[in-house]
C-alpha positions as CSV (number, residue, x, y, z in Angstrom):
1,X,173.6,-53.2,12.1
2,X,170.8,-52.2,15.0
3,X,167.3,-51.5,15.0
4,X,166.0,-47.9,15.6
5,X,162.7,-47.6,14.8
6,X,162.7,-43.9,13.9
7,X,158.9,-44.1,12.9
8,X,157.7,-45.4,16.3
9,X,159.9,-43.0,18.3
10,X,158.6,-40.1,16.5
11,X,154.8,-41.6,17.3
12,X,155.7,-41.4,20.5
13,X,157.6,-38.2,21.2
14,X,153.9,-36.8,19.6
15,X,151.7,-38.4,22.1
16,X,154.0,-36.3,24.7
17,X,153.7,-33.6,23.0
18,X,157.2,-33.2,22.7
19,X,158.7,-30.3,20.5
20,X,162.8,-30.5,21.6
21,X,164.3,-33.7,22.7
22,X,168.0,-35.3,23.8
23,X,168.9,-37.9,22.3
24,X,171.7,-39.8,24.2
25,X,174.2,-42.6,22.8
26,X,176.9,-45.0,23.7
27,X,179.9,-44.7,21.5
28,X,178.9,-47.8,19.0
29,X,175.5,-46.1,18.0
30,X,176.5,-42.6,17.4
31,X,175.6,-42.6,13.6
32,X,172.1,-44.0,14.3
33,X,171.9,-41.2,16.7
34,X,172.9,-38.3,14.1
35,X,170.6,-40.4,11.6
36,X,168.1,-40.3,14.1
37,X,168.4,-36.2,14.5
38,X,167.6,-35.6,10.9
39,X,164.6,-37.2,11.1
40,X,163.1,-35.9,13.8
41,X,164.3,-32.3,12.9
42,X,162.4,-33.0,9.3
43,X,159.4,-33.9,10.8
44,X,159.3,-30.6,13.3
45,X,161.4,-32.2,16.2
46,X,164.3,-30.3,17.2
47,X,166.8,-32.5,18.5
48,X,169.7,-32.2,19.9
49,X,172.6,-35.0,20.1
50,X,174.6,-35.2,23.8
51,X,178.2,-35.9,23.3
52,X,178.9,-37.1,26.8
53,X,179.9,-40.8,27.0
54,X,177.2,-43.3,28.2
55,X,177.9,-46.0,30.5
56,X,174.8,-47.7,30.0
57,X,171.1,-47.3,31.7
58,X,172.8,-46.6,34.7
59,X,173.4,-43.5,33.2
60,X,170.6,-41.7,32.0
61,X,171.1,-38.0,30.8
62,X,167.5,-37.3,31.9
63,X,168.8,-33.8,34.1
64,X,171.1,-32.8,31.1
65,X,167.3,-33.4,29.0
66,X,165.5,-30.8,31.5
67,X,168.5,-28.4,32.0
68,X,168.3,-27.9,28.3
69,X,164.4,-27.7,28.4
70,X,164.0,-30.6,26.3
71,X,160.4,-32.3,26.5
72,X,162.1,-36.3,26.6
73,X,165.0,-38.2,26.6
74,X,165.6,-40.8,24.1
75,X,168.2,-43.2,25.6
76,X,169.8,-45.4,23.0
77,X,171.0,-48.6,23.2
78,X,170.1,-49.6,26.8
79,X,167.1,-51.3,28.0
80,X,165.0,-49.7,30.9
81,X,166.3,-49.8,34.3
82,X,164.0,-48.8,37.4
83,X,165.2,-45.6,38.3
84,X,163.8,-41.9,39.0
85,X,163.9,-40.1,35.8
86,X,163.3,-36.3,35.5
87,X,162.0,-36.4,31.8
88,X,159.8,-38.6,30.0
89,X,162.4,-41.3,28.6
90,X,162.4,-43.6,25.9
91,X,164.5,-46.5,26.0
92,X,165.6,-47.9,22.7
93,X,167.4,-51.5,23.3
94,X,168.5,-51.2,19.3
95,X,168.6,-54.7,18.8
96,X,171.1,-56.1,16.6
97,X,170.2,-57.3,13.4
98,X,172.0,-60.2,13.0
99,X,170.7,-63.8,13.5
100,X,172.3,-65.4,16.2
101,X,171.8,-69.5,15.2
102,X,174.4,-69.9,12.8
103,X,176.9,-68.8,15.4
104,X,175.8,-71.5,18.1
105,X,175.2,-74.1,15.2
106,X,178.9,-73.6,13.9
107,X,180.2,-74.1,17.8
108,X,178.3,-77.0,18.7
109,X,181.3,-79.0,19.6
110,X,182.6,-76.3,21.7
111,X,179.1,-75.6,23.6
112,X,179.2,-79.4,24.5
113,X,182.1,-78.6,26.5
114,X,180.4,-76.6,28.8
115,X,178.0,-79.6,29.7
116,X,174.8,-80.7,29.3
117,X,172.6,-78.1,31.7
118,X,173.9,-74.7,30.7
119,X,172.8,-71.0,31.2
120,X,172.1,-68.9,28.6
121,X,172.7,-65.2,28.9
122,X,173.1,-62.2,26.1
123,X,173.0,-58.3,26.7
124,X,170.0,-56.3,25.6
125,X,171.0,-56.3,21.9
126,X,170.3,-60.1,21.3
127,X,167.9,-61.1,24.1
128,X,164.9,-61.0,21.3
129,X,166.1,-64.0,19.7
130,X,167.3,-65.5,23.4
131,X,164.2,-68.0,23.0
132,X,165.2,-68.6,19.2
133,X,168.9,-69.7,20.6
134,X,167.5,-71.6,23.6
135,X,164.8,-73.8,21.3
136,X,168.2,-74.4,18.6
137,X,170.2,-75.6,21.8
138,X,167.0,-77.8,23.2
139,X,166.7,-79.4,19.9
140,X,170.8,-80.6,20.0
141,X,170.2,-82.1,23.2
142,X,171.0,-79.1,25.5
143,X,169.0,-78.5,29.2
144,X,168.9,-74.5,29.1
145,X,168.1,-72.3,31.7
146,X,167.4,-69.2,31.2
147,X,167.5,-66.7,34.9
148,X,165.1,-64.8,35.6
149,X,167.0,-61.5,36.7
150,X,166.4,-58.4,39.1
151,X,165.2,-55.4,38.9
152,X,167.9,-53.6,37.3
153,X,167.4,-55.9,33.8
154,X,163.7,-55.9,32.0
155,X,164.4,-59.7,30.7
156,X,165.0,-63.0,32.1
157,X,168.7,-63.9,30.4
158,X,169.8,-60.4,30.7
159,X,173.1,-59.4,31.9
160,X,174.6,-55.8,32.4
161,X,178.5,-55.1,32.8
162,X,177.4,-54.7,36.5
163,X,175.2,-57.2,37.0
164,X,175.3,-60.8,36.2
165,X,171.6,-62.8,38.4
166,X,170.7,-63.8,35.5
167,X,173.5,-66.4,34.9
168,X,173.5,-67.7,38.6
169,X,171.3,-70.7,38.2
170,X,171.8,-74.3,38.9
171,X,173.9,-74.8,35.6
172,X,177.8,-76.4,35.2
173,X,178.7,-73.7,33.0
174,X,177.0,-70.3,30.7
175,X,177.1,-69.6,27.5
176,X,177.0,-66.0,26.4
177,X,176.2,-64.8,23.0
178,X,177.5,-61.3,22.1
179,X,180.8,-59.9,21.1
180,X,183.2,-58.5,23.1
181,X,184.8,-59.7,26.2
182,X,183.2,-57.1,28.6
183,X,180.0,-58.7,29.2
184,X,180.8,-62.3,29.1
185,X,184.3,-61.8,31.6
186,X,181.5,-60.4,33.6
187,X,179.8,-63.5,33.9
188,X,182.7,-65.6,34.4
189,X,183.8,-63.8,37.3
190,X,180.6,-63.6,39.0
191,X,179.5,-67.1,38.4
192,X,183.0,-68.8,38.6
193,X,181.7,-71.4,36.2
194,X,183.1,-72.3,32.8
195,X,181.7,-69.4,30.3
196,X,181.8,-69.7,26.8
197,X,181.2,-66.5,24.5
198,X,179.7,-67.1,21.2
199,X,180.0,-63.9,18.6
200,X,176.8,-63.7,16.6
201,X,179.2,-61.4,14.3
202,X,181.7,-63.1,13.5
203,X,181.2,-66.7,14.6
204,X,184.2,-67.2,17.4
205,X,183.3,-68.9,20.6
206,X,186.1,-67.7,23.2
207,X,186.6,-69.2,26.4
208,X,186.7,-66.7,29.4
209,X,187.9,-68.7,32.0
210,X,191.5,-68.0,31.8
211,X,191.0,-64.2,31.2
212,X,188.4,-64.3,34.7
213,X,191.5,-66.1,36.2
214,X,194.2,-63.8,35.1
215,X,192.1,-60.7,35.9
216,X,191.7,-61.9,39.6
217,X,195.3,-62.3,39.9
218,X,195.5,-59.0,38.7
219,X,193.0,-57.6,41.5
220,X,194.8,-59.6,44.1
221,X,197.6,-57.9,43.4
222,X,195.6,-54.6,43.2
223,X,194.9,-55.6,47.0
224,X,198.5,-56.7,47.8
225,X,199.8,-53.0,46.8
226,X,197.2,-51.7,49.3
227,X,198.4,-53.6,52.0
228,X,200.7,-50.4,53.8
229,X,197.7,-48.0,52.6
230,X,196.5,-45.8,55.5
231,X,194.8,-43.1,54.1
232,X,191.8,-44.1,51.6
233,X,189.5,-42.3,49.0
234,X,186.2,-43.7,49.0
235,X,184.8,-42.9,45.6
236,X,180.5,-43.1,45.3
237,X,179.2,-41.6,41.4
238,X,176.3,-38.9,41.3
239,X,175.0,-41.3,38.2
240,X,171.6,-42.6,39.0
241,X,171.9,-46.0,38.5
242,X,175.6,-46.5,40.1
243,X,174.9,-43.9,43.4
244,X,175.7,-46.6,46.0
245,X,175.9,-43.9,48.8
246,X,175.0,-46.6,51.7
247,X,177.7,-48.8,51.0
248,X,180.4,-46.6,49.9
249,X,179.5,-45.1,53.6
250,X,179.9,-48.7,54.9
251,X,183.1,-49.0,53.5
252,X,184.4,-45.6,55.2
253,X,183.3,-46.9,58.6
254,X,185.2,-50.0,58.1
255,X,188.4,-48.3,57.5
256,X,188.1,-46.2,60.5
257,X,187.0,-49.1,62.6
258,X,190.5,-50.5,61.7
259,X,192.3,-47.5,62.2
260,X,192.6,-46.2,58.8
261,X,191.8,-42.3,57.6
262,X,188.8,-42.5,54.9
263,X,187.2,-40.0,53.3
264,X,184.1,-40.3,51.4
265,X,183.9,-38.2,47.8
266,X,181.8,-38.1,44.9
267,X,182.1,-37.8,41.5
268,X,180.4,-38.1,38.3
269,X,182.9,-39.1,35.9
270,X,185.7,-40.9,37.8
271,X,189.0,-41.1,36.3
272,X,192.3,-40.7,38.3
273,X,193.8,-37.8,36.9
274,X,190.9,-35.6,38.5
275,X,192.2,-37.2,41.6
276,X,195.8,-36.6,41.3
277,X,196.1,-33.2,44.5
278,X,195.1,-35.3,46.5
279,X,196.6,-36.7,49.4
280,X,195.3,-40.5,49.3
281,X,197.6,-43.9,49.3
282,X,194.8,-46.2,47.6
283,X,191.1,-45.5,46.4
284,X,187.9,-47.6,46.8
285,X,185.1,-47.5,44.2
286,X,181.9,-47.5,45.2
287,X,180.0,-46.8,42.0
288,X,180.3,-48.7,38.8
289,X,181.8,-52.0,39.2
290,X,184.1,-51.8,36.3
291,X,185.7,-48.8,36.6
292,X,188.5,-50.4,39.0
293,X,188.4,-53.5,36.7
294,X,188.8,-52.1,33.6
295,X,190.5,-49.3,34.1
296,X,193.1,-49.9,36.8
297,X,196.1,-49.6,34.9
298,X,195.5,-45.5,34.6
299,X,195.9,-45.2,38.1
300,X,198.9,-44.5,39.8
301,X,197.6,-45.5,43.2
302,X,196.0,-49.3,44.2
303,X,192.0,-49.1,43.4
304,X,190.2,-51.2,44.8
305,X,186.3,-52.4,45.3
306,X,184.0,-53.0,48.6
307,X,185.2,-56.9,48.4
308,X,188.4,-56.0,48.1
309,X,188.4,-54.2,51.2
310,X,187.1,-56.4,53.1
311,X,189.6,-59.1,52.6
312,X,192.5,-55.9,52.6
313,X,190.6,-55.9,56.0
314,X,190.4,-59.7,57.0
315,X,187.0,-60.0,57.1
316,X,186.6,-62.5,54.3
317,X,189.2,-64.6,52.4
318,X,187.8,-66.0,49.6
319,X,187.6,-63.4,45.9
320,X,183.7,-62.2,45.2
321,X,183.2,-60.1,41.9
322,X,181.5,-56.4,43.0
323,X,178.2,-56.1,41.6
324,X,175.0,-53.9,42.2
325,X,172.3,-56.1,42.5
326,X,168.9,-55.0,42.6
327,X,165.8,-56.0,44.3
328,X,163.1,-58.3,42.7
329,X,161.6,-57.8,39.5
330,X,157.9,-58.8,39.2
331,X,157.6,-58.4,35.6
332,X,159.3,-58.2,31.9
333,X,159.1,-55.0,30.0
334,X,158.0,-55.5,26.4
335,X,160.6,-56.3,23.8
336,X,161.4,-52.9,21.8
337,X,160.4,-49.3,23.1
338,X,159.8,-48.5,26.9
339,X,158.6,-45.1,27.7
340,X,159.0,-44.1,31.6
């Protein structure tokens, strides 16, 4: 189902001069990672397999790779993202093999819904046939635009769970192409435009506007419960890609400024039974985006994001979608391996 070019990274690994490596995985690509072990370890690579979960490039398990003196990382799945690595680190997108045309071509009637000028997004597993699905649309009368990004994607079109520049252009409404609703819920909430997801899999287009809607009734009401909250837990990660240190630090100041306790803490994995001693009436996350999203209704206490605070607060009114943006990026990376 994805491509791992086994032969390439093993070309690689020898102009390092690497002897052990760690290979890391997200859940969906753990057999191409155990596949991937054999053959290295049969052509005089040891390898060894982490078992943590991955959250993405955000993620990288680069000090895990040097704390078991291990020569690279091979980072599965994820495309690069600018951040300081300990290790030499090869980032293997693993495109999907599956051709993405027939999808759109079978949902023409439902694309035309979203307009004439659309943006076209997809997640790192897809974007090398984003031009193929762009010329299709352009040929069935379609104005595409494609964003260019930041720094934290190595593609114009795109988008991470956290991060959705890419689909804010000038456009009446996006069309994603990629399964799942993670990614493409994403986009509707960040853009607040009409966003249609088209699965390259099994040929569904889903509208996500009344999911984006019902999820931000959901996070209002996250904020409502907050409402009699005096005493806050504001939550920054140790991950690499998701340490927002300065603003979970500006979020502490604003509670105190309006007379609330706050206390800063980090973590690496956050979940909220590792949080249960203590004595906290509502948590803010200021690390991954999602993890309040996604994963509110595992905590016992209201979660909440930097926006939210702020209109807990009274400083804004209107709902905006927590992101980590990054700063701008001045050129693509190529399509397949990146070493860093």
């Amino acid at each position: 189902m994805h491509e791992v070019s086994s032969g390439e990274i093993l070309k690689i690994l020898r102009e390092l001069g690497a002897e052990r490596v760690l290979i890391q995985t997200p859940e969906g690509l753990k057999g191409e990672a155990q596949a991937l072990a054999d053959f290295l370890e049969e052509n005089g690579v040891e390898a060894i397999i982490s078992g943590d979960i991955n959250y993405g490039a955000c993620d990288p398990a680069d000090r895990e790779a040097k704390l078991l003196g291990c020569d690279a990382l091979i980072h599965l799945g994820h495309s690069y993202m600018r951040l300081h690595l300990e290790v030499p680190t090869i980032f293997v997108p693993a495109f999907a093999a599956v051709d993405v045309v027939p999808s759109l071509e079978r949902n023409l009637g439902e694309i035309r819904r979203l307009g004439r000028r659309i943006a076209l997004v997809t997640t790192a597993q897809h974007i090398h046939q984003l031009d193929r699905a762009r010329k299709f649309l352009e040929k069935n009368g379609f104005d595409v635009l494609v964003g260019h990004g930041d720094s934290r994607v190595s593609w114009p079109g795109q988008v991470l769970g956290c991060n959705f520049a890419a689909a804010k252009v000038d456009a009446g409404g996006v069309l994603f192409i990629g399964a799942g609703y993670f990614h493409p819920i994403g986009v509707a909430l960040a853009t607040r435009k009409p966003t249609l997801a088209v699965n390259p899999y099994s040929g569904d287009a889903i509208w996500m506007d009344n999911e984006a809607e019902r999820l931000i009734r959901r996070r209002w009401a996250q904020i409502a419960k907050a409402m009699d909250a005096e005493r806050f837990g504001v939550i920054t990660s140790t991950k690499k890609g998701q340490l927002r240190l300065a603003e979970a630090k500006r979020v502490v100041r604003l509670l105190r400024e309006h007379g609330k306790y706050a206390r800063l803490i980090a973590m690496n994995h956050i979940s909220y039974p590792a949080l249960e001693g203590f004595d906290f009436d509502a948590y803010v996350i200021v690390a991954c985006p999602r993890v309040p999203v996604d994963d509110y209704e595992n905590w016992r206490k209201p979660v909440l994001t930097p926006p939210e605070v702020e209109i807990l607060l009274g400083l804004r009114e209107d709902y905006e979608f927590d992101e980590i943006l990054g700063a701008e990026r001045k050129a693509d990376e190529p399509f397949g391996l990146s070493v860093k």
